[in-house]
Steps between C-alpha positions, in 0.01 A plus 500: 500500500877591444326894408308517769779404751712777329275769574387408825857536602609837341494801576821669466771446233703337767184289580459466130827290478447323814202399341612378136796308668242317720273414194826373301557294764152372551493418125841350499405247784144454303696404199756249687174314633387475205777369326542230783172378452536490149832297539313257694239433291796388260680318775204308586444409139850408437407224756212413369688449185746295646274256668436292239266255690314725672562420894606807584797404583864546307678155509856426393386362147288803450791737593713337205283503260449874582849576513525282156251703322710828641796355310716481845815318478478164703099575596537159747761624710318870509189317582698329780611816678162701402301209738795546781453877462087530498468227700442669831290192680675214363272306307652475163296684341433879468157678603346814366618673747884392582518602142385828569694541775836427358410728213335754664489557830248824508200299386377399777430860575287541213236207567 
C-alpha cells in the first residue's frame, strides 16, 4: 500500500520528496494507532486483573489490594483518592470505562 501511494504521487524529484515525507507520515500515524490499541488491550487487562470478583467494577477494597500488590506506600489512602479521581458518576465504585478515561482519554476514539 505505502509503495503504491509513493509512486502514484511522484513524478519529479521535488514530487519524489513530497511524496516520501507524506508516506513517513502516513506510517508514523499507522504506527501511533497501533501502539494505542495495543496499550489498551493492556489497560483493559490491567482491569481485569484488578477486579478480583469479577463485577466489572473497581471497588475501594479492590483498589488496595491492587495498589498492595504494586508495593505502594499506604495502598488505603491511594485507593481513597484513586475512587475520588476515577469516580466520574459517583457511585463508589469505578467502571470500565471511568478507568479508561482517567487513564486515557483517546480510547474512546479507537472503539
Amino acid at each position: 500500500f505505502w509503495l503504491k501511494l509513493v509512486e502514484s504521487l511522484r513524478s519529479t524529484a521535488v514530487e519524489r520528496w513530497s511524496a516520501m515525507r507524506v508516506a513517513a507520515l502516513l506510517f508514523t500515524a499507522a504506527a501511533a494507532e497501533f501502539n494505542l490499541k495495543e496499550h489498551l488491550v493492556k489497560m483493559k487487562q490491567s482491569f481485569k486483573d484488578s477486579d478480583t470478583n469479577g463485577d466489572g467494577l473497581l471497588n475501594y477494597e479492590e483498589l488496595v489490594e491492587a495498589r498492595r500488590q504494586g508495593g505502594w506506600d499506604n495502598p488505603e489512602e491511594h485507593a481513597k483518592g484513586t475512587v475520588k479521581k476515577w469516580d466520574a458518576d459517583g457511585d463508589a465504585h469505578v467502571t470500565l470505562e471511568e478507568y479508561l478515561d482517567f487513564n486515557e482519554p483517546k480510547w474512546r476514539n479507537e472503539l
